[in-house]
GUDO-842976 format. One record per residue: chain; z, x, y of N, C-alpha, C, CB in turn; residue number from 1. Coordinates in steps of 0.05 Angstrom, whole numbers, padded with zeros to 5 digits. Atoms other than C-alpha are relative to their C-alpha. Glycine has a CB too. Layout:
% residues N
A,Z,X,Y,Z,X,Y,Z,X,Y,Z,X,Y,NUM
...
This chain:
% residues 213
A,-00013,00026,00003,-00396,-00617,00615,-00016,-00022,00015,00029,00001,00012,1
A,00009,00018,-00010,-00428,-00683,00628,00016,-00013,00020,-00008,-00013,-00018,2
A,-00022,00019,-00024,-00413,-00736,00686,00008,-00026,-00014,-00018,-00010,00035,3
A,-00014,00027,00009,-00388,-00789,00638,00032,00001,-00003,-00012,-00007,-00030,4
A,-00022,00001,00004,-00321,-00813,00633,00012,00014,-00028,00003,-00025,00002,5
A,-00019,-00012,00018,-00266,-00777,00592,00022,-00012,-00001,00004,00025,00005,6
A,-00025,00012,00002,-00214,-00811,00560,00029,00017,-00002,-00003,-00017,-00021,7
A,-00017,-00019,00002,-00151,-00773,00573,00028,-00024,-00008,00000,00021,00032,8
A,-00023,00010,00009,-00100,-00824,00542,00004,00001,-00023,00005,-00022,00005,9
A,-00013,-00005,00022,-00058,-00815,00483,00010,-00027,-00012,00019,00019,00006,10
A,00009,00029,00005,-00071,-00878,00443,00030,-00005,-00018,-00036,-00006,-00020,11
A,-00028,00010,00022,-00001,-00916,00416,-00007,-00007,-00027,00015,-00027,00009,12
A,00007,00010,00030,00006,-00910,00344,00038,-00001,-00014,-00027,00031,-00019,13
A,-00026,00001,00014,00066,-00934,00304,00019,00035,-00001,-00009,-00013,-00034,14
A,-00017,-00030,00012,00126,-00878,00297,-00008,00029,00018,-00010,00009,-00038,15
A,00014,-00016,-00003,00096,-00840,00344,00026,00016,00017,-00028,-00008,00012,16
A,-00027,-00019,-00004,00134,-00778,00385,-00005,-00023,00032,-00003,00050,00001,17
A,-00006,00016,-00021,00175,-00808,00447,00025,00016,00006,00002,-00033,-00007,18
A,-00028,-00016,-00016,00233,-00778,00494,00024,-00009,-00021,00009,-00014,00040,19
A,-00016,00009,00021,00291,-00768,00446,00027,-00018,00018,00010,00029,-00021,20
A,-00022,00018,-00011,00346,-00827,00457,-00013,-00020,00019,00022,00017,00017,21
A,00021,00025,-00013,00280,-00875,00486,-00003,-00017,-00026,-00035,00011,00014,22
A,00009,00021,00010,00270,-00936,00443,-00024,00014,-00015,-00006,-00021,00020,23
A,00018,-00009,00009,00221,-00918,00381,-00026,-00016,00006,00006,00005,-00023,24
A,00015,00030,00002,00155,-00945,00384,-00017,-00016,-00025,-00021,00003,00021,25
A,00004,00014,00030,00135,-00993,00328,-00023,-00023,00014,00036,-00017,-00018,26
A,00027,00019,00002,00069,-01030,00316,00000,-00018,-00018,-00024,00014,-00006,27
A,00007,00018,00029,00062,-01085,00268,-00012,-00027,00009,00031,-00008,-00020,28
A,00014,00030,-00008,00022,-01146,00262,00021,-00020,-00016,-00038,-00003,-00015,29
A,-00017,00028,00003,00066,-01208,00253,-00018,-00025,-00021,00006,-00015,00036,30
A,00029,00017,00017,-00005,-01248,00230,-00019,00012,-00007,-00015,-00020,00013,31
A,00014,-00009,00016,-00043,-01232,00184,-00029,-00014,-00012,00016,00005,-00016,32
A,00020,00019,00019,-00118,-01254,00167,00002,00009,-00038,-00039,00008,00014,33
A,-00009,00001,00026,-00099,-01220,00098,00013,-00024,-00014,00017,00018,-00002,34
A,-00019,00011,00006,-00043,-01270,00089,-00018,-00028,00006,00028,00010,00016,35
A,00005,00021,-00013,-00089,-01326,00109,-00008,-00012,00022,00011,-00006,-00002,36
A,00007,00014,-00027,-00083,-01333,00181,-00023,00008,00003,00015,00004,00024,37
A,00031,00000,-00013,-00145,-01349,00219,-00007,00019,00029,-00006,-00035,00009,38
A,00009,-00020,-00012,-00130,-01290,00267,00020,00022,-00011,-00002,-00004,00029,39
A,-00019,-00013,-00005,-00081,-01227,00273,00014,00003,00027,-00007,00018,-00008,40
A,-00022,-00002,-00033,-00024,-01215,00324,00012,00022,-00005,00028,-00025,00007,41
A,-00014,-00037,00001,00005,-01145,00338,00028,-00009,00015,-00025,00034,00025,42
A,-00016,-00002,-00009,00071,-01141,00359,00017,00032,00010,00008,-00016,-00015,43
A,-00011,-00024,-00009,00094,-01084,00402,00026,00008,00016,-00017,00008,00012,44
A,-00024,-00017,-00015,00163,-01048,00412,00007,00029,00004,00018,-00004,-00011,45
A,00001,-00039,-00010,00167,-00983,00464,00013,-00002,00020,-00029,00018,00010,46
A,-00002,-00007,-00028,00191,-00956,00520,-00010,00001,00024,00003,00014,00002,47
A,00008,-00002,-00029,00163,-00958,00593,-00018,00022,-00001,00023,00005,00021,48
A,00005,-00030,-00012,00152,-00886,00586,-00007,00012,-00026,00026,00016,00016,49
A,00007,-00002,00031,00117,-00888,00514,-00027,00017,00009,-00005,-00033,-00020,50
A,00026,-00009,-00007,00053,-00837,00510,-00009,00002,00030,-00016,-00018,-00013,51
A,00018,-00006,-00030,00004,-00831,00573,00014,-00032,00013,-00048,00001,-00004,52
A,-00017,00017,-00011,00044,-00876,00616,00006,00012,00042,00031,00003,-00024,53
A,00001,-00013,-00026,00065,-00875,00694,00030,-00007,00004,-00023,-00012,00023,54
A,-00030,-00003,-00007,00135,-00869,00727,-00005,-00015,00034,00012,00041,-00002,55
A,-00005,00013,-00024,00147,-00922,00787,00022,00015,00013,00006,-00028,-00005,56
A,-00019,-00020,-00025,00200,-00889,00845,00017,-00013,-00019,00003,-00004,00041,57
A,-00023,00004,00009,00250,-00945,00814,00015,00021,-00023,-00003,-00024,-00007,58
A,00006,-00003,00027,00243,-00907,00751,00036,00018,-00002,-00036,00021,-00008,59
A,-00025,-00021,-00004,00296,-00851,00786,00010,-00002,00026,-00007,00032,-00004,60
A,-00007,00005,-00022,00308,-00887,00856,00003,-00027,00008,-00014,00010,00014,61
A,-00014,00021,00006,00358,-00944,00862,-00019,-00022,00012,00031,00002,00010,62
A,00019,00020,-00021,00310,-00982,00911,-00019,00000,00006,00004,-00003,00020,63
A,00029,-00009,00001,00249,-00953,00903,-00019,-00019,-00015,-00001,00028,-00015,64
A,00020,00018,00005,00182,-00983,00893,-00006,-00008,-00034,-00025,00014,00013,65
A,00000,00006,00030,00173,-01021,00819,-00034,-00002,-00001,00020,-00032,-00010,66
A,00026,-00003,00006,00105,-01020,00782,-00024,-00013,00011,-00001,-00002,-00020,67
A,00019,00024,-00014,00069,-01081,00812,00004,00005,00024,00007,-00031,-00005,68
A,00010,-00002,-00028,00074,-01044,00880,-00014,00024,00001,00020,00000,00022,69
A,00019,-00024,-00003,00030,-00981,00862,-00027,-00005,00017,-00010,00008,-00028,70
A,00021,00003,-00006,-00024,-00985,00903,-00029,00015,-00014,00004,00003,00023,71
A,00016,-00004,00017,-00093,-00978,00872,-00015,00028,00005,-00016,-00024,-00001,72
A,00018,-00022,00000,-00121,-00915,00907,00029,00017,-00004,-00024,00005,00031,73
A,-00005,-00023,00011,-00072,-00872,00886,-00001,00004,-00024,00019,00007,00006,74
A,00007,-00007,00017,-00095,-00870,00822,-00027,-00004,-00017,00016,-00003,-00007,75
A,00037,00000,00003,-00172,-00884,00824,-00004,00007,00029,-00019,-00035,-00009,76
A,00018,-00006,-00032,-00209,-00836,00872,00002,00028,-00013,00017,-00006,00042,77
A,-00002,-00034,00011,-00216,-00756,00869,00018,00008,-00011,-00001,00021,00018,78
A,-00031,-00014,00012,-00164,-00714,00836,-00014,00030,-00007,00018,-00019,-00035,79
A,00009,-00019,00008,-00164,-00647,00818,00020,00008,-00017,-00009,00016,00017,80
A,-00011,-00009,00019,-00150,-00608,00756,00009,00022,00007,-00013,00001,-00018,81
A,-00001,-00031,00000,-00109,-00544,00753,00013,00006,-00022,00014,00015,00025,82
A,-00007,-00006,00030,-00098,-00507,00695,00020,00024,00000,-00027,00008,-00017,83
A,-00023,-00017,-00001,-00041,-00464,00694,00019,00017,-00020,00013,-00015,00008,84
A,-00017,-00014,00027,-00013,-00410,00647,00023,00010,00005,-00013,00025,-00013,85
A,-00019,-00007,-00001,00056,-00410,00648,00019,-00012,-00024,00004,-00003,00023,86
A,-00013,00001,00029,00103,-00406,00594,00030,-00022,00001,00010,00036,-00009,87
A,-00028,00016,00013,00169,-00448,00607,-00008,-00020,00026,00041,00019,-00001,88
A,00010,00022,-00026,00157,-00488,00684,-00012,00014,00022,00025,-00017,00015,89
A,00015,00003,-00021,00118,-00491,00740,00017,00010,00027,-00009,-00030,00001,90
A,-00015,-00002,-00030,00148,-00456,00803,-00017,-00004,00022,00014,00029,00005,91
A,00010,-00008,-00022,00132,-00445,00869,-00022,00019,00001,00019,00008,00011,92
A,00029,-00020,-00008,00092,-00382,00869,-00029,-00022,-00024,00009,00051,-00019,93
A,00021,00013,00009,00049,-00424,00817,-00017,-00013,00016,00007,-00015,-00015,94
A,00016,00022,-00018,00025,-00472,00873,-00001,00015,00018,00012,-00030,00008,95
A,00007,-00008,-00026,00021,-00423,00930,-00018,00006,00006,00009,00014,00009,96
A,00031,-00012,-00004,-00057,-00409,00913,-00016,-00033,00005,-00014,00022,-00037,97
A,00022,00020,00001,-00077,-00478,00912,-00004,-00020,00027,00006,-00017,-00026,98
A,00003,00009,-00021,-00074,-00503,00982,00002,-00024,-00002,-00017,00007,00010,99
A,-00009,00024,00004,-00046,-00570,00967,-00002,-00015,00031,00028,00002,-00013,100
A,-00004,00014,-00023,-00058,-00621,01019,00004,-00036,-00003,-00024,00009,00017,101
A,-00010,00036,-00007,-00034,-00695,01042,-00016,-00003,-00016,-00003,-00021,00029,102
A,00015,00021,00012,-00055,-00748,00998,-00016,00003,-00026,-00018,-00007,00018,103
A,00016,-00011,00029,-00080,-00706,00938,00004,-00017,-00025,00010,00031,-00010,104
A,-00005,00008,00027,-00087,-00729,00868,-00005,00023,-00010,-00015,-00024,-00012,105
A,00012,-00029,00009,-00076,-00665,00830,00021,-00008,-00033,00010,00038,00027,106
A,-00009,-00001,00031,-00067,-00658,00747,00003,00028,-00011,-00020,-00014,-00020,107
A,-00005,-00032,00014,-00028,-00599,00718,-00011,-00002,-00031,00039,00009,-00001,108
A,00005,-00007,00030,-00062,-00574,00652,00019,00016,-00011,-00025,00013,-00006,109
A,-00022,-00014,00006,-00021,-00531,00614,-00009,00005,-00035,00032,-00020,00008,110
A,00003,-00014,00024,-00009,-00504,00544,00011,-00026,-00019,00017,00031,-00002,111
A,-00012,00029,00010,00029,-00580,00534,-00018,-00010,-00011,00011,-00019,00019,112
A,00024,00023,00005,-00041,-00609,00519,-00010,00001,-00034,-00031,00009,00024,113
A,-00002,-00014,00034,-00048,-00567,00449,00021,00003,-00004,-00012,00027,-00009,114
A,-00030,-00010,00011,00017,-00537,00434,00025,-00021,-00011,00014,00016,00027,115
A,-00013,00016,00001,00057,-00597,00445,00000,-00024,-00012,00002,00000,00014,116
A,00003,00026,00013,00017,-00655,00432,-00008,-00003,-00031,-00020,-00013,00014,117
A,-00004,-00004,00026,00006,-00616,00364,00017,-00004,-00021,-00002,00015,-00001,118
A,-00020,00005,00021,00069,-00621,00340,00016,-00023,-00004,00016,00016,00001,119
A,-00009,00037,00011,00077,-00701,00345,-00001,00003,-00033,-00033,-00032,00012,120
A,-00019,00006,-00013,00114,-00734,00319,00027,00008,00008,00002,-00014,-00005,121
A,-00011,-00019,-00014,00155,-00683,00333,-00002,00001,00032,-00010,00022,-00010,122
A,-00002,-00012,-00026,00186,-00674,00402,00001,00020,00019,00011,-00004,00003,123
A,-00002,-00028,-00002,00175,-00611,00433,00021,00005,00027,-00032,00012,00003,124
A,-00014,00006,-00018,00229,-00600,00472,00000,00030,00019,00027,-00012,-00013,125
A,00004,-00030,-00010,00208,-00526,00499,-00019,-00013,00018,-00012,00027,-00022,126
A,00033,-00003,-00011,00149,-00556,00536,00007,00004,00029,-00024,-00029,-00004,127
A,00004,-00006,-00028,00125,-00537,00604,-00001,-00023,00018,-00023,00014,00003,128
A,-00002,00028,-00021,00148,-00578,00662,00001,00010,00023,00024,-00022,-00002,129
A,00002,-00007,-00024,00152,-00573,00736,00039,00001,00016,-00026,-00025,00013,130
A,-00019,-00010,-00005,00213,-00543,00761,00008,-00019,00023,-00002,00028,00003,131
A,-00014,00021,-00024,00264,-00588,00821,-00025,00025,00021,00053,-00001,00007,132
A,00014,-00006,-00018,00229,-00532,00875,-00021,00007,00005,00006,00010,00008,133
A,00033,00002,-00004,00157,-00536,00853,-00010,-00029,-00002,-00016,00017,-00024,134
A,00000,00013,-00006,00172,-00604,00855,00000,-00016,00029,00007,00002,-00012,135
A,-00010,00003,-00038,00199,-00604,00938,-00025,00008,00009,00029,00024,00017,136
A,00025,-00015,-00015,00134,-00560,00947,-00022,-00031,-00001,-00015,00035,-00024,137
A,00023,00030,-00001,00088,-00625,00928,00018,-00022,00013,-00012,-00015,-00038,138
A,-00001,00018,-00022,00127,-00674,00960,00009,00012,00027,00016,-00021,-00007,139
A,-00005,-00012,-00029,00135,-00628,01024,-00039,00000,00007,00022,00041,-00001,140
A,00025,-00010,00001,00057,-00620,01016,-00003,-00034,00006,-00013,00019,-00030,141
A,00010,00033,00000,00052,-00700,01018,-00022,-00017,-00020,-00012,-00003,00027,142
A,00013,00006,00031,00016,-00697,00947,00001,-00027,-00002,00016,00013,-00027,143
A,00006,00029,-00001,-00004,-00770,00934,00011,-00011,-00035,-00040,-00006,00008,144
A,00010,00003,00023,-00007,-00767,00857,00003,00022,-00020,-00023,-00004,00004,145
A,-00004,-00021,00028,00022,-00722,00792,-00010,-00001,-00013,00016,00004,-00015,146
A,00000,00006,00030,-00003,-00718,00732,-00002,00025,-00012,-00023,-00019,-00010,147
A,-00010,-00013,00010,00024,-00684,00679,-00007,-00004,-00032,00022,-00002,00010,148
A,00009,-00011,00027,-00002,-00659,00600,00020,-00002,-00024,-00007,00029,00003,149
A,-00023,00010,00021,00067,-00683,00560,00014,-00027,00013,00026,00026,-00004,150
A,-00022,00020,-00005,00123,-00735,00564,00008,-00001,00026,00023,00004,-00017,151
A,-00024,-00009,-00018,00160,-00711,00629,-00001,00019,00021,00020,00010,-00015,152
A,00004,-00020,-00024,00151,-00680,00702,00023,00026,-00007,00007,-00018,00034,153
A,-00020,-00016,00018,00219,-00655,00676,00002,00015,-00015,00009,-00006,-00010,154
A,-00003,-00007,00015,00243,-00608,00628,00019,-00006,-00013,-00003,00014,00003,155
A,-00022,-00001,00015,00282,-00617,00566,00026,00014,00013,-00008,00013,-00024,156
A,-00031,-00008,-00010,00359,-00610,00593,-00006,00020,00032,00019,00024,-00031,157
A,-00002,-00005,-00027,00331,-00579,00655,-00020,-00003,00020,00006,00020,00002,158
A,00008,00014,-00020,00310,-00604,00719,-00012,-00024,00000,-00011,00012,00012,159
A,00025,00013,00007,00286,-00658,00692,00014,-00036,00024,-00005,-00003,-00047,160
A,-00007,00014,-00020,00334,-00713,00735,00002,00003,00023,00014,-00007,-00002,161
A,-00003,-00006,-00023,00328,-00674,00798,-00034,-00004,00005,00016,00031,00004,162
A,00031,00003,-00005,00256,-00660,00799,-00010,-00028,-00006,-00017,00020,-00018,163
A,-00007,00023,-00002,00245,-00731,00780,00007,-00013,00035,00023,00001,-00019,164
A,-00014,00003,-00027,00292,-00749,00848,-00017,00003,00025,00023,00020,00002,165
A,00034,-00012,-00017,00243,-00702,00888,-00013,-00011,00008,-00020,00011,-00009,166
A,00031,00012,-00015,00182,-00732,00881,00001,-00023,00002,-00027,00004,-00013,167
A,-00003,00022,-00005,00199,-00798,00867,-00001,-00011,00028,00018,-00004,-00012,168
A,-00013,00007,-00036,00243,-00800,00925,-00021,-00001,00017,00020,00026,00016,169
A,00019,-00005,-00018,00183,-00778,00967,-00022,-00009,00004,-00004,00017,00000,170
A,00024,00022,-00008,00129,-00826,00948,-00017,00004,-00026,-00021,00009,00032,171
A,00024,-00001,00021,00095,-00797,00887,00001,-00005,-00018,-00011,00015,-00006,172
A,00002,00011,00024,00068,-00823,00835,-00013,00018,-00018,-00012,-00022,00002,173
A,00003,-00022,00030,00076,-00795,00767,-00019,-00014,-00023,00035,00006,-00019,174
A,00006,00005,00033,00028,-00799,00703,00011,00023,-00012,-00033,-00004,-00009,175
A,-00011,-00018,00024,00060,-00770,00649,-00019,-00007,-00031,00036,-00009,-00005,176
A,00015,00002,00041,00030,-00756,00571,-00033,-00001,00012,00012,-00045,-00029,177
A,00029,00007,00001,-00040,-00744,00587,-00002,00029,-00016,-00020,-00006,00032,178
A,00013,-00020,00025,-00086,-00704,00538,-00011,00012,00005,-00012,-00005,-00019,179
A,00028,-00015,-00018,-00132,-00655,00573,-00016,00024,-00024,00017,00023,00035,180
A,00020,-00017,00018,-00159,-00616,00515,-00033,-00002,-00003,00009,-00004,-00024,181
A,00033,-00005,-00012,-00231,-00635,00541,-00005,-00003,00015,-00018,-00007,-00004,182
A,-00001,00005,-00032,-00215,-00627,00610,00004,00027,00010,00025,-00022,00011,183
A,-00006,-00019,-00008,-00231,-00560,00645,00010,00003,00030,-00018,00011,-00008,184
A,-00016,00012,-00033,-00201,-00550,00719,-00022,00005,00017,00032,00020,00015,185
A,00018,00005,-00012,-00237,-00570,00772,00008,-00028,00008,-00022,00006,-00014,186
A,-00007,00018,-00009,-00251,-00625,00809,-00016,-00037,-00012,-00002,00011,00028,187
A,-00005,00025,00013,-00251,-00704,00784,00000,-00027,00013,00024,00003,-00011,188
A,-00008,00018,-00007,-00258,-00771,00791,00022,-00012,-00014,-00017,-00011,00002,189
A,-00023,00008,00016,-00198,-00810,00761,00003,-00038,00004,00030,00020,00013,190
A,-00009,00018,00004,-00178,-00881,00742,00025,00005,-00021,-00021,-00017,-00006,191
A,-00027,00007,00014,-00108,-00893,00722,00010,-00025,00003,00022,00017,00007,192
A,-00010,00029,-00009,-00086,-00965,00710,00017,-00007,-00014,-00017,-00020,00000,193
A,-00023,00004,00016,-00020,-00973,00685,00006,-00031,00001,00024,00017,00010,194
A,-00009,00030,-00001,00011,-01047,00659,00011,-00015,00020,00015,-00004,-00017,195
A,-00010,00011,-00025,00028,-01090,00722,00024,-00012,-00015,-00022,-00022,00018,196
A,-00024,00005,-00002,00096,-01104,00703,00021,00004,00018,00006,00007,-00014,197
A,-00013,-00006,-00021,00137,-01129,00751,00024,00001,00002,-00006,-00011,00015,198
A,-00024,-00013,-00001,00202,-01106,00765,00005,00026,-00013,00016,-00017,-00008,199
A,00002,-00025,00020,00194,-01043,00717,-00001,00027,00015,-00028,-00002,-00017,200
A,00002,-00016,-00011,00204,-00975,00732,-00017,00017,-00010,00018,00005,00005,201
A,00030,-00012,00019,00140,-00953,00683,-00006,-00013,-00018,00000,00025,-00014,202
A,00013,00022,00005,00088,-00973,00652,-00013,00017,-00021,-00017,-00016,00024,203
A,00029,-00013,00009,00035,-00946,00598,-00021,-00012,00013,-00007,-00002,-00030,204
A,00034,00002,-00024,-00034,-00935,00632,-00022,00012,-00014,00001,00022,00034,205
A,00027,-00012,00016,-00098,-00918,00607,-00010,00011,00019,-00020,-00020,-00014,206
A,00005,-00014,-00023,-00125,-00865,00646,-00027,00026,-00009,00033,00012,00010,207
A,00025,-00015,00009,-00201,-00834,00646,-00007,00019,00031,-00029,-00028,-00011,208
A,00012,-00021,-00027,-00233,-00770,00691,-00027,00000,-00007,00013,00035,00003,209
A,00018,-00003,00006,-00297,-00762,00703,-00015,00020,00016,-00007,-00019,-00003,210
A,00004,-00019,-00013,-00331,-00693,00723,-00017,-00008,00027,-00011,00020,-00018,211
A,00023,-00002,-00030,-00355,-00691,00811,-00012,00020,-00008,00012,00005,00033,212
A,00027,-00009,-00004,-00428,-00676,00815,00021,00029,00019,-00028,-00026,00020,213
């Protein structure tokens, strides 16, 4: 693998898959140089939490920090990949090999990155997420930084508003929907720069790794 950047975002396209009972998202241009005009204009309606996107504390904590207070190094600087074969969520014994420490930026790979993002626009609602107490383990660890290979730290109908609560509560910041299918584990540089919207409790972010020498 080379040391150039890798784009790991999942690019918005009309109709695309989105948390069921979230706002669809719809693309259309309003102007048209077809029609005449002398440019085009896109008009876009989504959710917060559309595709590769990030989750502010407000998102699941009444008073918690909104998007325009992320600070910039927790999501440009090292990070590390781990790749993980597990079939429904992420527990505890999962993370007890990886020596997690303060301030990390760490990205779960998973089977979400093919399996899941295959069956857009289809929602996969089986996918692998991180359980409420392999959630307590990273913010007891003082983890800086999630990121996660589908929609949702959460799982479909379970744990997905507790775990959520967790880490939020505790300081960390979530990317959700990233694509890692040309991303092996190991360790990374990262830029994640989600939309400065302020008051918001997420944002879509465009978010690239790039393999440490």
């Amino acid at each position: 693998m080379s040391n150039e950047w890798i784009d790991v975002t999942v690019a918005l396209e009309d109709g695309m898959v989105h948390w069921p009972g979230d706002p669809a998202c719809k693309i259309f241009r309003v102007v048209k140089m077809e029609d005449g005009a002398p440019c085009n204009l896109t008009k876009l309606e989504l959710s917060a939490h559309t595709s590769t996107h990030m989750d502010a504390m407000r998102h699941f904590v009444a008073d918690g920090a909104t998007m325009e207070a992320m600070p910039l190094d927790a999501t440009i600087g090292p990070c590390r990949v781990v790749e993980l074969d597990v079939e429904k969520q992420i527990m505890p014994e999962d993370l007890a090999p990886l020596d997690l420490q303060k301030g990390e930026r760490i990205i779960f790979k998973t089977a979400n990155t093919t399996r899941s993002w295959d069956m857009g626009p289809t929602f996969d609602k089986d996918f692998i997420s991180i359980s409420e107490a392999a959630g307590q383990v990273l913010a007891d660890a003082g983890v800086m930084t999630v990121g996660v290979d589908y929609l949702s730290i959460g799982g479909w109908e379970k744990d997905g508003v507790e775990v959520h609560q967790v880490m939020l509560g505790a300081g960390i910041w979530v990317i959700e929907g990233l694509y890692l299918a040309d991303i092996s584990a190991g360790d990374y540089d990262m830029i994640c720069l989600p939309m400065k919207i302020k008051g918001a409790d997420g944002a879509p972010a465009r978010a690239l790794l790039r393999p440490r020498p």
